[in-house]
C-alpha positions as CSV (number, residue, x, y, z in Angstrom):
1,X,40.4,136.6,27.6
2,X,41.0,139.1,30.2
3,X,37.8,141.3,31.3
4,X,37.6,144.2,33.5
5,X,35.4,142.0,36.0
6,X,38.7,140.2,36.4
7,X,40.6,142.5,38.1
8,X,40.1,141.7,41.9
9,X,40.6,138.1,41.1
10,X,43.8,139.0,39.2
11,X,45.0,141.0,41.6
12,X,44.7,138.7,44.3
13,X,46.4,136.1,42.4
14,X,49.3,138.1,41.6
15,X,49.4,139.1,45.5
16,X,49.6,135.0,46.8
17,X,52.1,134.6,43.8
18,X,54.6,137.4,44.3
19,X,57.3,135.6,46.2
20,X,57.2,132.3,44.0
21,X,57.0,134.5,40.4
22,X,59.5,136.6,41.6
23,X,62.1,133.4,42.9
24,X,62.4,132.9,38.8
25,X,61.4,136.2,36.7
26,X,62.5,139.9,37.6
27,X,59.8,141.9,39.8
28,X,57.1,143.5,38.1
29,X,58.2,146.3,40.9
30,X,56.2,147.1,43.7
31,X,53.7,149.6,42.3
32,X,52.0,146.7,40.2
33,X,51.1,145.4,43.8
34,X,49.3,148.5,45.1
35,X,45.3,148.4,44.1
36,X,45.4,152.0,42.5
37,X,48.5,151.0,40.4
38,X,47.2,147.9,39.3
39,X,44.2,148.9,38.1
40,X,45.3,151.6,36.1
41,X,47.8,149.0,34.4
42,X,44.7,146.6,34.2
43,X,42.6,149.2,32.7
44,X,45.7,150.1,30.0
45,X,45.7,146.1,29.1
46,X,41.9,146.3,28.0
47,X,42.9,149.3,25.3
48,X,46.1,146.8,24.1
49,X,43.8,144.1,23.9
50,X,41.1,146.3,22.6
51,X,43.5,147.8,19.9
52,X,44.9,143.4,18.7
53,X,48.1,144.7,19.6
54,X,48.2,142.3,23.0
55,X,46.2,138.9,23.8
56,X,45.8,138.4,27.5
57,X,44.4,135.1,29.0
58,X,43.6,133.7,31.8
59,X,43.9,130.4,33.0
60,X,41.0,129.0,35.5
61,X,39.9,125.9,37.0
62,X,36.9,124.9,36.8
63,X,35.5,126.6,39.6
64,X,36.5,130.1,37.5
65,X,39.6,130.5,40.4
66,X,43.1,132.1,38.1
67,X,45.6,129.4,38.2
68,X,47.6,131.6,35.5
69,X,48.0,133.8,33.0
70,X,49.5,133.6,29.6
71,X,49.9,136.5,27.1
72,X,50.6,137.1,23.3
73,X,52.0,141.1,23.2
74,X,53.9,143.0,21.0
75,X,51.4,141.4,18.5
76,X,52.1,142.8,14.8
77,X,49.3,141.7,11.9
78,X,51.7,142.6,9.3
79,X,54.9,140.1,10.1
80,X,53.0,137.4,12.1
81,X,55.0,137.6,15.1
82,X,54.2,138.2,19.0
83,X,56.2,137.7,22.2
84,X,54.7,135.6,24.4
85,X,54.6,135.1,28.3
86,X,53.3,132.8,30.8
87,X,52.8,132.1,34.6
88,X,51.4,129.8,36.9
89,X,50.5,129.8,40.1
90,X,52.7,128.0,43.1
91,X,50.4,125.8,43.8
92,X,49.5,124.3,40.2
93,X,52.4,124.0,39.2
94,X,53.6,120.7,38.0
95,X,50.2,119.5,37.0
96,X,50.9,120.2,33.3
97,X,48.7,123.1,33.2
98,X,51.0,125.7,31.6
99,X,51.5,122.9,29.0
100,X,47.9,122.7,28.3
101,X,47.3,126.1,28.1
102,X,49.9,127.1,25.7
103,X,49.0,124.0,23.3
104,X,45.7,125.9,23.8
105,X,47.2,129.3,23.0
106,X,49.1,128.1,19.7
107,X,45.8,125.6,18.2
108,X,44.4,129.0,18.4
109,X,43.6,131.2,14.5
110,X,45.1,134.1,15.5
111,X,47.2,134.4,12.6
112,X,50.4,134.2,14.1
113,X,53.1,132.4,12.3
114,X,56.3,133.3,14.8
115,X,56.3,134.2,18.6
116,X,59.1,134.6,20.6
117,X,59.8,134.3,24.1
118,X,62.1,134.1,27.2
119,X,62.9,132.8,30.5
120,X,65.6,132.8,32.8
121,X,68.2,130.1,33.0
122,X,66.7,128.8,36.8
123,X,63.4,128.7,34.9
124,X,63.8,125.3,34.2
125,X,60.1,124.3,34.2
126,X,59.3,127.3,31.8
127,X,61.8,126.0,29.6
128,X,60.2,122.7,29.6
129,X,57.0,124.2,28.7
130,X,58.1,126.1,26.1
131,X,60.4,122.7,24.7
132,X,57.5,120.6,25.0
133,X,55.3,122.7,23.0
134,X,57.4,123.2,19.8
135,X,59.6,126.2,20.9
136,X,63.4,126.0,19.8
137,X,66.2,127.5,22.1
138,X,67.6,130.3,19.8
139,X,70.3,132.0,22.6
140,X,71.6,132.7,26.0
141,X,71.6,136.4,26.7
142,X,75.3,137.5,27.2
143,X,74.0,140.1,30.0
144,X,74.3,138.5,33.4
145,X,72.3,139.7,36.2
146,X,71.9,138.7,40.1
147,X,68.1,138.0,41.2
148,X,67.5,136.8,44.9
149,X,71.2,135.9,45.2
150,X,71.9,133.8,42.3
151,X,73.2,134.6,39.0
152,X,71.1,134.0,35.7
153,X,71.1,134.8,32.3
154,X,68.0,135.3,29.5
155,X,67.1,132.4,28.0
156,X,65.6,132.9,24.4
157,X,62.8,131.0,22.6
158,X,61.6,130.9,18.8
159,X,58.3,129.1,17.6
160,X,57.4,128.6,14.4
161,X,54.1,127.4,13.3
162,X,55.1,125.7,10.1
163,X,58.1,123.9,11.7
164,X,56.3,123.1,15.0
165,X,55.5,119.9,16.7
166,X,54.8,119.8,20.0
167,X,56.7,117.0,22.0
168,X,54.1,113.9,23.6
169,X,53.9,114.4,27.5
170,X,53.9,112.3,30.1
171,X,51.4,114.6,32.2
172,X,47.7,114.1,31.5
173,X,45.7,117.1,30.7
């Protein structure tokens, strides 16, 4: 789970990453890449965590370097459900980590019995993830927006843990 002795490593990783992340998802806006801003953010995401309303992990080699991140928010005890939301690093990506680490996520007893999610429709290997790990395509946002040039809709997600079964993959883990 995310720790306060995390943020420098955090920060750094969201720093190489930018360009790549921001190729497939809307910008997190240029404050979150400015030390004082982030930390302040960072700091605000140990009280959600703190409070169960928000689950933030990180994902790290063995060496303890972040390869990713992937979070369970808008957590609510009472309904079971939580949105969730993943990324990986450029340069692990297509080793089948952000499989593994959402198998990881949802063998997990967190009482959670419905989490949403969403990616963009150039996301492709997000929506693989999310496919290969029980998650159902529930919509395409109507909303069309432009990101780096090219036009892309919301791409919605649904997992249910009575009706899940994740798919066999090819990649070893």
């Amino acid at each position: 789970m995310l720790q306060e002795v995390d943020a420098q490593d955090l920060f750094d990783f969201e720093i190489k990453n930018r360009g790549f992340f921001e190729r497939m998802v809307p910008s997190r806006g240029d404050d979150y890449y400015i030390w004082e801003s982030f930390i302040k953010r960072h700091q605000a995401l140990l009280k959600e965590q703190v409070s169960g309303l928000s689950h933030f992990y990180l994902i790290k080699d063995t060496e303890g370097k972040i390869v990713g991140r992937i979070n369970l928010v808008d957590i609510n005890q009472t309904t079971g459900t939580a949105e969730l939301g993943f990324r990986v690093g450029e340069a692990f990506v297509g080793k089948g980590i952000g499989n593994k680490a959402l198998r990881m996520l949802l063998n997990t007893d967190l009482d959670i019995t419905q989490i949403t999610a969403k990616t963009t429709t150039v996301n492709k290997a997000s929506q693989k993830v999310l496919q290969n790990n029980g998650f159902v395509q529930t919509a395409i946002g109507e909303e069309e927006f432009e990101m780096n040039g090219q036009k892309m809709k919301f791409v919605h997600y649904l997992w249910e843990k009575e009706n899940s079964t994740p798919k066999k993959n090819k990649t070893s883990t």
